[in-house]
C-alpha positions in Angstrom: -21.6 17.0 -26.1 -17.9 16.0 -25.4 -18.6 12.7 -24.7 -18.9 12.3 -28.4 -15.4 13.4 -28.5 -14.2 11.1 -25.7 -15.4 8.0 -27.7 -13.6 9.4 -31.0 -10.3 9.3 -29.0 -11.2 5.6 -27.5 -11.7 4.5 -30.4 -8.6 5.7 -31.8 -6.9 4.0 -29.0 -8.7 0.8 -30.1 -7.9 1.3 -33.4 -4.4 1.4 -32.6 -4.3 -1.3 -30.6 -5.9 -3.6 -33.2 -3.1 -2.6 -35.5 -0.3 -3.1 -33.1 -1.8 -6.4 -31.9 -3.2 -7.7 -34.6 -7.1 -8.3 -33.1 -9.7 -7.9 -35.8 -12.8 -7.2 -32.6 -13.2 -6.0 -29.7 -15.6 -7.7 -27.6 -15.9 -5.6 -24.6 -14.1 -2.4 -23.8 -13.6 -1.5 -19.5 -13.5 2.1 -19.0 -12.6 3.7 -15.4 -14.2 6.9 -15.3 -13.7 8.8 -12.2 -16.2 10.8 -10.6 -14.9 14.2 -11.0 -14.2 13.8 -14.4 -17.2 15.8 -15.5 -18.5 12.8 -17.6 -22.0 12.2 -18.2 -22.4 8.6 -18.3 -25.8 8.3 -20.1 -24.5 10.7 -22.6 -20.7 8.5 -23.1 -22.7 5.0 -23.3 -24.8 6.4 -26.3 -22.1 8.3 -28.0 -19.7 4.9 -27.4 -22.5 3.5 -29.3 -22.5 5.8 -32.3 -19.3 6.0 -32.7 -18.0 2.6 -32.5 -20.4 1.9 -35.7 -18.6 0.4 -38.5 -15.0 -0.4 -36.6 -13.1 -3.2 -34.7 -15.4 -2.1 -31.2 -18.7 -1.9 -33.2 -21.0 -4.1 -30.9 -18.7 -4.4 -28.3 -20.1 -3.8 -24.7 -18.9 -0.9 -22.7 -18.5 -1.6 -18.8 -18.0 1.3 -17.6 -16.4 1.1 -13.6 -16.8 4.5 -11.4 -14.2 5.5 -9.3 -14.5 7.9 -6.1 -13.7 11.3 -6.4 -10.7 12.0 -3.5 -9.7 15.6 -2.2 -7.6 16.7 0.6 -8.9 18.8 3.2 -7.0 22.0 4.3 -8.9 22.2 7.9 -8.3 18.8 9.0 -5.6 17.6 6.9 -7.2 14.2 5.8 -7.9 13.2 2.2 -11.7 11.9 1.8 -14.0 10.6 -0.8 -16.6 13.2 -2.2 -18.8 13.5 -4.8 -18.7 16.4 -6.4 -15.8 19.2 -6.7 -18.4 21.5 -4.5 -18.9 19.7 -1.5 -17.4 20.0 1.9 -15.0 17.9 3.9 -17.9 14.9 4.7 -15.3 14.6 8.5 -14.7 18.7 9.7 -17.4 20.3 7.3 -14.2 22.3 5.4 -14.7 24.0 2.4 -10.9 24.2 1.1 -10.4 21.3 -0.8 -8.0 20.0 -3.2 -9.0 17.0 -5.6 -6.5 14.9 -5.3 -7.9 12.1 -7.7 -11.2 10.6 -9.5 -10.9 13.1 -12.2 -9.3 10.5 -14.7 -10.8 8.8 -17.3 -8.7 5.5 -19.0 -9.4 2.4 -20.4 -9.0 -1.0 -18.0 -8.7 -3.5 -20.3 -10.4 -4.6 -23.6 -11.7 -8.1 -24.5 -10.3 -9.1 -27.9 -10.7 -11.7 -30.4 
């Protein structure tokens, strides 16, 4: 599961943080995950979790905000919203697209104390 792996390297980003900043917890932690990332949710919200045990972010809630995969159409030219990296241009019905974003994964924000 590399979800497990994606909350290793958030909380090493926390981790850092706290140092740099001087916070001792992390209340809540806002992740952007985008669609096309190839992120299971269910799978990051219990590995966040497990891994957080026993650090700054242990307890702290994840909110988790989805953002729209976006891919530009070679048929028609226009850049549109789809789900997966798979489906067809939702205006002409194309097949050749591009992503052209929603594949990122970052943290917002974190509530500290």
């Amino acid at each position: 599961m590399h979800e497990m792996s994606l909350c290793e390297g958030i909380l090493q980003i926390v981790e850092d943080a706290a140092r740099r900043e001087g916070f001792s917890q992390v209340r809540r932690i806002r992740l952007e995950v985008g669609r096309l990332a190839g992120v299971e949710i269910g799978a990051l919200e219990f590995a966040f979790d497990v891994v957080m045990r026993g650090s700054v972010a242990e307890g702290a809630a994840l909110e988790i905000i989805e953002l729209p995969g976006r891919a530009l159409c070679f048929s028609c030219g226009e850049t549109v919203e789809v789900v997966s990296r798979l489906d067809p241009c939702p205006l002409c019905g194309g097949a050749r697209l591009a992503p052209s974003g929603g594949d990122e994964m970052r943290i917002r924000d974190l509530e500290v104390i």
